[in-house]
DSSP file (Angstrom, degrees, kcal/mol; ACC not computed):
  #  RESIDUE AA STRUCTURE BP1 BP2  ACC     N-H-->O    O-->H-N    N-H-->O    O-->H-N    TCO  KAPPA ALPHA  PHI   PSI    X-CA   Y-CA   Z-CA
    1    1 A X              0   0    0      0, 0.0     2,-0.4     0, 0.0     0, 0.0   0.000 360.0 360.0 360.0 135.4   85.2  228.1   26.2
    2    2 A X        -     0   0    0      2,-0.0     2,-0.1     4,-0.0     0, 0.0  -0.750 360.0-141.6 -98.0 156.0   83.6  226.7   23.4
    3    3 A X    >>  -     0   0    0     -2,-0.4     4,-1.3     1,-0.0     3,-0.9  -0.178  27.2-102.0-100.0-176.9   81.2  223.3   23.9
    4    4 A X  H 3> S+     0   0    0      1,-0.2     4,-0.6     2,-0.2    45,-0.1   0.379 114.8  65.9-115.4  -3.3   80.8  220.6   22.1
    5    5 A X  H 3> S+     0   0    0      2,-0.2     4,-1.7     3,-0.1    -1,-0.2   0.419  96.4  61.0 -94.9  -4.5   77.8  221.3   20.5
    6    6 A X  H <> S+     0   0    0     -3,-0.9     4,-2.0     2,-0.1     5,-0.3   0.863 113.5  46.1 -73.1 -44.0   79.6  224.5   18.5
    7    7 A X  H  X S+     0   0    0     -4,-1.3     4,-1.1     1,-0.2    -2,-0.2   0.766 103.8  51.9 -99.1  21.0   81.5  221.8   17.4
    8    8 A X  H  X S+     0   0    0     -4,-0.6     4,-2.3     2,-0.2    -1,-0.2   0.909 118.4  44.6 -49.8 -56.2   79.0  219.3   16.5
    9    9 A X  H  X S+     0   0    0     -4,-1.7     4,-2.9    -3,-0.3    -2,-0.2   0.879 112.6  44.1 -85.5 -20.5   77.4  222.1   14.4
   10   10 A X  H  < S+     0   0    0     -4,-2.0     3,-0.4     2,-0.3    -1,-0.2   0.979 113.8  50.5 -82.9 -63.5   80.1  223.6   12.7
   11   11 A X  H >X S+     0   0    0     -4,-1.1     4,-2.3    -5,-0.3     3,-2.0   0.936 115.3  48.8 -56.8 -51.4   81.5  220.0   12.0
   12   12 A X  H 3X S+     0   0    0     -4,-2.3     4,-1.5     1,-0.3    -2,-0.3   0.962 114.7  45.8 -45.0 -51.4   77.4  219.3   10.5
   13   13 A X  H 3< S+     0   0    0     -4,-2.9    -1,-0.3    -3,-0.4    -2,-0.2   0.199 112.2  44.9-100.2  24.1   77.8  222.4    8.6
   14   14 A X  H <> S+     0   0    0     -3,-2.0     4,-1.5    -5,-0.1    -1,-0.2   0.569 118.8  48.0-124.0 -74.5   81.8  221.6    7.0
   15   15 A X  H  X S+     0   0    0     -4,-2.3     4,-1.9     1,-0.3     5,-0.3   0.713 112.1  50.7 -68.9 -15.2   80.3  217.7    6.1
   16   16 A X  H >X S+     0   0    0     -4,-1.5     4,-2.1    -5,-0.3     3,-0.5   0.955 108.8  51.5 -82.9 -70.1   76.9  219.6    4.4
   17   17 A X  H 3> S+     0   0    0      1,-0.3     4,-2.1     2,-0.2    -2,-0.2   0.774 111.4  46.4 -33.8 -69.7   79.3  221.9    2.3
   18   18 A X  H 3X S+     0   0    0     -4,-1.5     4,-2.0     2,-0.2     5,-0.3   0.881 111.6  52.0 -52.9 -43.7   81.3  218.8    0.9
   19   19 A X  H <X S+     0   0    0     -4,-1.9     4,-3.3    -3,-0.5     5,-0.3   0.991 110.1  47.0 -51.0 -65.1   78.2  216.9    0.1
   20   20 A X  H >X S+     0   0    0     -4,-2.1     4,-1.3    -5,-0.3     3,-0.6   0.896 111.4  48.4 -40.9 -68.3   76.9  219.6   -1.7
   21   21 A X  H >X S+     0   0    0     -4,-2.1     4,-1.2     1,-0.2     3,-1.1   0.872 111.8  54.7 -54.4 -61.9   80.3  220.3   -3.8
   22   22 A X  H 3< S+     0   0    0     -4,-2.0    -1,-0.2     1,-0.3    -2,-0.2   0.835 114.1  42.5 -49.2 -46.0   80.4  216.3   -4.5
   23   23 A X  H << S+     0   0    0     -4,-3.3    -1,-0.3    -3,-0.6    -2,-0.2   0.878 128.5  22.1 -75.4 -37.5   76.9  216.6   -5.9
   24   24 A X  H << S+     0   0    0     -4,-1.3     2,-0.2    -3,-1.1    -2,-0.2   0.246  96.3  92.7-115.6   3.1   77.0  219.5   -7.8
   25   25 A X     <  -     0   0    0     -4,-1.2     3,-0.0    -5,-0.3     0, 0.0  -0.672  54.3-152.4 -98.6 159.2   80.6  220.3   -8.7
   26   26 A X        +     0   0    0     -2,-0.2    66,-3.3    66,-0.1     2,-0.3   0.329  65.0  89.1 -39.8 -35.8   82.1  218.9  -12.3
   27   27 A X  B  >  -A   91   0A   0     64,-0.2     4,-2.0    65,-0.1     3,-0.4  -0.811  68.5-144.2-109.8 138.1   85.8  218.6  -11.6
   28   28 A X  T  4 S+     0   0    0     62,-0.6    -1,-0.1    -2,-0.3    52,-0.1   0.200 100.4  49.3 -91.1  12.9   87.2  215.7  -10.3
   29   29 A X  T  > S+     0   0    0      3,-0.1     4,-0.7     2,-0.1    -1,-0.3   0.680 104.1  51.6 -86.7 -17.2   89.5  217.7   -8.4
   30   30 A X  H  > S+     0   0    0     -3,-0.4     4,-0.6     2,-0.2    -2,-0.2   0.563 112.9  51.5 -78.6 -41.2   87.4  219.9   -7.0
   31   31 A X  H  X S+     0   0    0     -4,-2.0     4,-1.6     2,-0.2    -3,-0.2   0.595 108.4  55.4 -58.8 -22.7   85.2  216.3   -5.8
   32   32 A X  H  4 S+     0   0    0     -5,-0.2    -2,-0.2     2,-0.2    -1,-0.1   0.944 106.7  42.1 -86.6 -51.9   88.3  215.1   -4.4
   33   33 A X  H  X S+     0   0    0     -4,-0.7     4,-1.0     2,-0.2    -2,-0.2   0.562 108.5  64.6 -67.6 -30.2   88.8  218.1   -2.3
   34   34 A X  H >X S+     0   0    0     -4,-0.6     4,-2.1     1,-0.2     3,-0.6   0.955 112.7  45.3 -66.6 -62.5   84.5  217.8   -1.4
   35   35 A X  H 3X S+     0   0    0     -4,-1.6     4,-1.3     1,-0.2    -2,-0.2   0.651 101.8  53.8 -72.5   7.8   85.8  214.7    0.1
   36   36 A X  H 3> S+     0   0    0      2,-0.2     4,-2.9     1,-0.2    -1,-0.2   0.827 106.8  55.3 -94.4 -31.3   88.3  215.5    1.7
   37   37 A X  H <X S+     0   0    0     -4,-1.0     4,-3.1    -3,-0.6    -2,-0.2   0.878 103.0  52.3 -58.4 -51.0   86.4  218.0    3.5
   38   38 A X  H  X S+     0   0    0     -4,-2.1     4,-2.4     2,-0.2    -1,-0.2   0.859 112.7  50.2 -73.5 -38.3   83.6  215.6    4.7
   39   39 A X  H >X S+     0   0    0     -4,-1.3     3,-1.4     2,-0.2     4,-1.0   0.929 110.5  51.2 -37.2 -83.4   86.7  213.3    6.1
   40   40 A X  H 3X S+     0   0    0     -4,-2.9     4,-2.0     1,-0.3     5,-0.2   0.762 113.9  40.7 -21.8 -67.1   88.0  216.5    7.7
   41   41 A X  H 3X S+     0   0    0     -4,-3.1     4,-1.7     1,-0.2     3,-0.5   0.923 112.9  55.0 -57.4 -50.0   84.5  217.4    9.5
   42   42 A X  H <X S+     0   0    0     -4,-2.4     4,-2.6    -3,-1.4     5,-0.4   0.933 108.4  48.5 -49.3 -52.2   84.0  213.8   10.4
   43   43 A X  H >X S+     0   0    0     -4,-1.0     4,-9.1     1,-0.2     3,-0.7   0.906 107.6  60.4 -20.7 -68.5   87.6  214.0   12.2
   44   44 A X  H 3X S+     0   0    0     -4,-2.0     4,-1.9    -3,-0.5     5,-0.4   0.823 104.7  43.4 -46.8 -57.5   86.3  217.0   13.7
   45   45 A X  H 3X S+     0   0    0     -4,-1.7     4,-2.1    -5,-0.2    -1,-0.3   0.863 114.2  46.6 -66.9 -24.1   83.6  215.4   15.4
   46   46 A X  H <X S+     0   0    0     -4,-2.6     4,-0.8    -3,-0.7    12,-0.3   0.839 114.9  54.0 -68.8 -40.5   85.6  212.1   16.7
   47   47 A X  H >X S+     0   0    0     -4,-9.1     3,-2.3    -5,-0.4     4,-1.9   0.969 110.5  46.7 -47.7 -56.5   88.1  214.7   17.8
   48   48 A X  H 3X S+     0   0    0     -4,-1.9     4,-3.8     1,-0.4    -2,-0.2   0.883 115.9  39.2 -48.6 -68.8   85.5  216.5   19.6
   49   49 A X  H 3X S+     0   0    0     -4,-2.1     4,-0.9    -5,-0.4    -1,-0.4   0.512 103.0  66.0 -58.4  -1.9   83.9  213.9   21.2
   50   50 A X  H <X>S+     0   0    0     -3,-2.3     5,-2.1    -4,-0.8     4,-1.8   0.781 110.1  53.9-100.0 -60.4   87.1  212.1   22.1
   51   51 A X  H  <5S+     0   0    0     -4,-1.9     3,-0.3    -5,-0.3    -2,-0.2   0.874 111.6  30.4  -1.2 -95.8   87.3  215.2   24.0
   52   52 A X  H  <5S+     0   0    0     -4,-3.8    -2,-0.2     1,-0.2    -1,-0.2   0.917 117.5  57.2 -78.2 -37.9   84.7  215.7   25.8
   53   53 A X  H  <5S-     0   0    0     -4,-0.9    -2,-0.2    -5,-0.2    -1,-0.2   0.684 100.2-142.1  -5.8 -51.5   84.0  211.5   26.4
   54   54 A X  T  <5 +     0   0    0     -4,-1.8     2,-0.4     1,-0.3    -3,-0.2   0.962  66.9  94.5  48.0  55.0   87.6  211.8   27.8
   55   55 A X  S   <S-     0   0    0     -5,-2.1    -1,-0.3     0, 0.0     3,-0.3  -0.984  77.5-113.6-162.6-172.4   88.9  208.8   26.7
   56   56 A X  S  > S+     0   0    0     -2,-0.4     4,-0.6     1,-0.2    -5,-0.1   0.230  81.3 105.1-122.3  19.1   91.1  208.2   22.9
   57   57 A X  T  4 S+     0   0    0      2,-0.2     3,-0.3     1,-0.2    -1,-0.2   0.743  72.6  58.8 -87.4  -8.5   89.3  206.4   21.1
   58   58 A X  T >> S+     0   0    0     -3,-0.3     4,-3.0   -12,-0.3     3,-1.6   0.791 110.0  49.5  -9.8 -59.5   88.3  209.4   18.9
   59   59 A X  H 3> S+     0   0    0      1,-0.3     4,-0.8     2,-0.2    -2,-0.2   0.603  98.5  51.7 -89.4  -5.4   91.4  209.8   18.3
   60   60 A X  H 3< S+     0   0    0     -4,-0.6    -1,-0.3    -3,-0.3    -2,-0.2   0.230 108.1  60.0-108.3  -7.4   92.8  206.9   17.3
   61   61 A X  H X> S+     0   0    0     -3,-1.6     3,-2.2     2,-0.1     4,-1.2   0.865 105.0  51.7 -80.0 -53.5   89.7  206.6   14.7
   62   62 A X  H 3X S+     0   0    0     -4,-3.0     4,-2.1     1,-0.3     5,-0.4   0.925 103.1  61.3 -56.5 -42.8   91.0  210.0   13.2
   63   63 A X  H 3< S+     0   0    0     -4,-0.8    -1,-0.3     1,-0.3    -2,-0.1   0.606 110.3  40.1 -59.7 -12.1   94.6  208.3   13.0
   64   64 A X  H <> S+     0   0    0     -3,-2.2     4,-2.7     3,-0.1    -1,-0.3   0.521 110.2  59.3-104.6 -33.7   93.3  205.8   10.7
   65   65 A X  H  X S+     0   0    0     -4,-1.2     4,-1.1    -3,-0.3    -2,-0.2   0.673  98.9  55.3 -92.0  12.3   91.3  208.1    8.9
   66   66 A X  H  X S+     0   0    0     -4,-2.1     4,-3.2    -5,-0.2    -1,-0.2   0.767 107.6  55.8 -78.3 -37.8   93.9  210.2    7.9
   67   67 A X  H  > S+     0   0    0     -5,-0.4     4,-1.6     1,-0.3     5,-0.2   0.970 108.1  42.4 -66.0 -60.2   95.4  207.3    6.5
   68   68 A X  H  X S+     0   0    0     -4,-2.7     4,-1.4     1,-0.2    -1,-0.3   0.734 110.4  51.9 -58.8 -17.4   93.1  206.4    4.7
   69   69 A X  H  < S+     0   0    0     -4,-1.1     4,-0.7     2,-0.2     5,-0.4   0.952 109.1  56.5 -47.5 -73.7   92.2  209.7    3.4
   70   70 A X  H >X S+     0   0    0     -4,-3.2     3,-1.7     2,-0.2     4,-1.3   0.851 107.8  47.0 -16.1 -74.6   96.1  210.0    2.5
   71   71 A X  H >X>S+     0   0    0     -4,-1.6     3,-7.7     1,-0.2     4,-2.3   0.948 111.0  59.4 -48.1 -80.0   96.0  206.3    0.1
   72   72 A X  H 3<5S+     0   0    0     -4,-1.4    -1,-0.2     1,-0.3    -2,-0.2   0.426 110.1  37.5 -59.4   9.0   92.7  208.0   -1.5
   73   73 A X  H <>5S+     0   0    0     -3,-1.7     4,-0.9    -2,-1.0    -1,-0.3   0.436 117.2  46.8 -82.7 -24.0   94.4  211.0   -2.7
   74   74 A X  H <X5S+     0   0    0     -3,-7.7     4,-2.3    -4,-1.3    -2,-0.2   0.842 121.9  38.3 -83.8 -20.3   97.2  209.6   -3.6
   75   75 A X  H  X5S+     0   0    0     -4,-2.3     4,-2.1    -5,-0.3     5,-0.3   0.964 119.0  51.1 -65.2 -53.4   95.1  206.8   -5.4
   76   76 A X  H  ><S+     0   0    0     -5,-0.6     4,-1.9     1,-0.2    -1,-0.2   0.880 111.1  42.6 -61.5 -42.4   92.7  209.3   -6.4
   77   77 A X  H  X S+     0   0    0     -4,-0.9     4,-3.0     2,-0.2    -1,-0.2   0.965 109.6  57.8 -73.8 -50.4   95.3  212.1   -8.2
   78   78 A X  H  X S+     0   0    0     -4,-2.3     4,-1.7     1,-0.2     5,-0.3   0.931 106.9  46.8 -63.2 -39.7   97.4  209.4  -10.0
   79   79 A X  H  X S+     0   0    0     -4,-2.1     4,-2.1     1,-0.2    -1,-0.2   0.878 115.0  52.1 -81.7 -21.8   94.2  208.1  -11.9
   80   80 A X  H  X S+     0   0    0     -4,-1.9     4,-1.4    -5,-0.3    -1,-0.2   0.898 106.8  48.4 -40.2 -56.2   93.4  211.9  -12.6
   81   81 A X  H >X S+     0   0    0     -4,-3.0     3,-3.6     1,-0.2     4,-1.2   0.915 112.0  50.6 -76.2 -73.5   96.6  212.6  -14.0
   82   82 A X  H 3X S+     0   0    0     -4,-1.7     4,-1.0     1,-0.3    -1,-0.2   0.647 109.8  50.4 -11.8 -47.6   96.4  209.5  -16.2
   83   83 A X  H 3X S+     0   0    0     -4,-2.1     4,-2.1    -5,-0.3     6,-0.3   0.772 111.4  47.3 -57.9 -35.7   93.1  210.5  -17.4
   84   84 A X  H <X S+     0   0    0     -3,-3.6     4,-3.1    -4,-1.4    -2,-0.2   0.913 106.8  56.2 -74.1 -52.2   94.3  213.9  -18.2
   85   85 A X  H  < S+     0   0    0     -4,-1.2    -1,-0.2     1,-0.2    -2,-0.2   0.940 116.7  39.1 -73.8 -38.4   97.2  212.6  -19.9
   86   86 A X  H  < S+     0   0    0     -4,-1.0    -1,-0.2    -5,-0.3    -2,-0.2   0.918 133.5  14.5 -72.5 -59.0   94.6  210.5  -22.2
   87   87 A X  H  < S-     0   0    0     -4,-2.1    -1,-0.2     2,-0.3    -2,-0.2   0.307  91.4-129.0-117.2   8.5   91.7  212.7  -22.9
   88   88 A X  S  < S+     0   0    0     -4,-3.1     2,-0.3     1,-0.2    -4,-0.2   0.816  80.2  74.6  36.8  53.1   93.1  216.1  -21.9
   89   89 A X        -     0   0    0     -6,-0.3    -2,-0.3     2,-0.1    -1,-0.2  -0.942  58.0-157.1-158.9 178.9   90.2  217.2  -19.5
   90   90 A X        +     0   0    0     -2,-0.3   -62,-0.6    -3,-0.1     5,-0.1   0.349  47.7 136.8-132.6 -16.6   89.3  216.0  -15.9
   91   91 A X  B     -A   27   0A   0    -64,-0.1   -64,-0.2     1,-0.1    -2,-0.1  -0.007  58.6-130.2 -39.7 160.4   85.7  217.0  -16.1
   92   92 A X  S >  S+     0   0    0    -66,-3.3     3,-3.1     2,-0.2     4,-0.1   0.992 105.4  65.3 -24.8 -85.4   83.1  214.3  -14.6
   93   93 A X  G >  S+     0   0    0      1,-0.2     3,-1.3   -67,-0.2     4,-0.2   0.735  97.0  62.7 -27.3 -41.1   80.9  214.2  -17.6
   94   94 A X  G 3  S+     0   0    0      1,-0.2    -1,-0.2     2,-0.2     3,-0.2   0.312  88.2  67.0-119.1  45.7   84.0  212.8  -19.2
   95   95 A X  G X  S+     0   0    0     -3,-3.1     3,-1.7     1,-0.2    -1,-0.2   0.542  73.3  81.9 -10.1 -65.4   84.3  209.7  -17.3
   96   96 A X  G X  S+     0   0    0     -3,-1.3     3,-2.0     1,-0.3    -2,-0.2   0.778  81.8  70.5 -73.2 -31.8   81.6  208.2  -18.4
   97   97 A X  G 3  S+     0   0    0      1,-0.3    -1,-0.3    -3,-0.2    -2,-0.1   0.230  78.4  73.7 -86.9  41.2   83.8  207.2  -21.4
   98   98 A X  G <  S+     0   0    0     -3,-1.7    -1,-0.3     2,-0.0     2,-0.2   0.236  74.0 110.1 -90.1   6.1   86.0  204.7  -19.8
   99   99 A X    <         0   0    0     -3,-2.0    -3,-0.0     1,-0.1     0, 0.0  -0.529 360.0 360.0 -80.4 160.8   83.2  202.4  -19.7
  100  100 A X              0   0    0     -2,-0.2    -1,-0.1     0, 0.0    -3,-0.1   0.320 360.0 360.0 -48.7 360.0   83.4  199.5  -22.0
C-alpha cells in the first residue's frame, strides 16, 4: 500500500519540475503545460489528503481547480494563437513587444 507521504513527495517533486520548466523554458506552450503540471501535483496532494483526512473536502477543491485550470487554457491558447497569427513566433522573449 502506498502512504501518504509517497504521495506528498512525488506530488513536491511533479510541482518542483513545473517550476523549473516555467522559469527556464522559452515557449509559451511549453509554460502553459509547466503550469498545468504544478495544478496537476497540487490536485495530487488535496486528492491525497482528502484521502487519508477522510473527509471531501480535497476533493471538491480539485473540482474547482480543474475548472479553473480548464478557463486558463482555453484563455491561455486563444491569446497564443493570436499572437502567432501576428508575429509568427510564440517565444517568451517576444512578448515583451506587446507593451506600449
Amino acid at each position: 500500500m502506498v502512504s501518504i507521504d509517497q504521495y506528498l513527495v512525488l506530488s513536491a517533486i511533479l510541482f518542483s519540475i513545473g517550476t523549473f520548466g516555467v522559469l527556464t523554458r522559452k515557449n509559451a506552450i511549453v509554460i502553459f503545460m509547466c503550469i498545468e503540471l504544478m495544478l496537476n501535483s497540487v490536485n495530487l496532494s488535496f486528492i491525497a489528503l482528502s484521502n487519508h483526512l477522510g473527509n471531501m473536502d480535497g476533493q471538491v477543491f480539485v473540482l474547482f481547480i480543474m475548472t479553473v485550470a480548464a478557463a486558463e487554457a482555453a484563455v491561455g491558447m486563444a491569446l497564443i494563437i493570436a499572437f502567432y497569427r501576428n508575429r509568427d513566433s510564440i517565444a517568451v522573449d517576444d512578448f515583451n513587444l506587446l507593451k506600449w
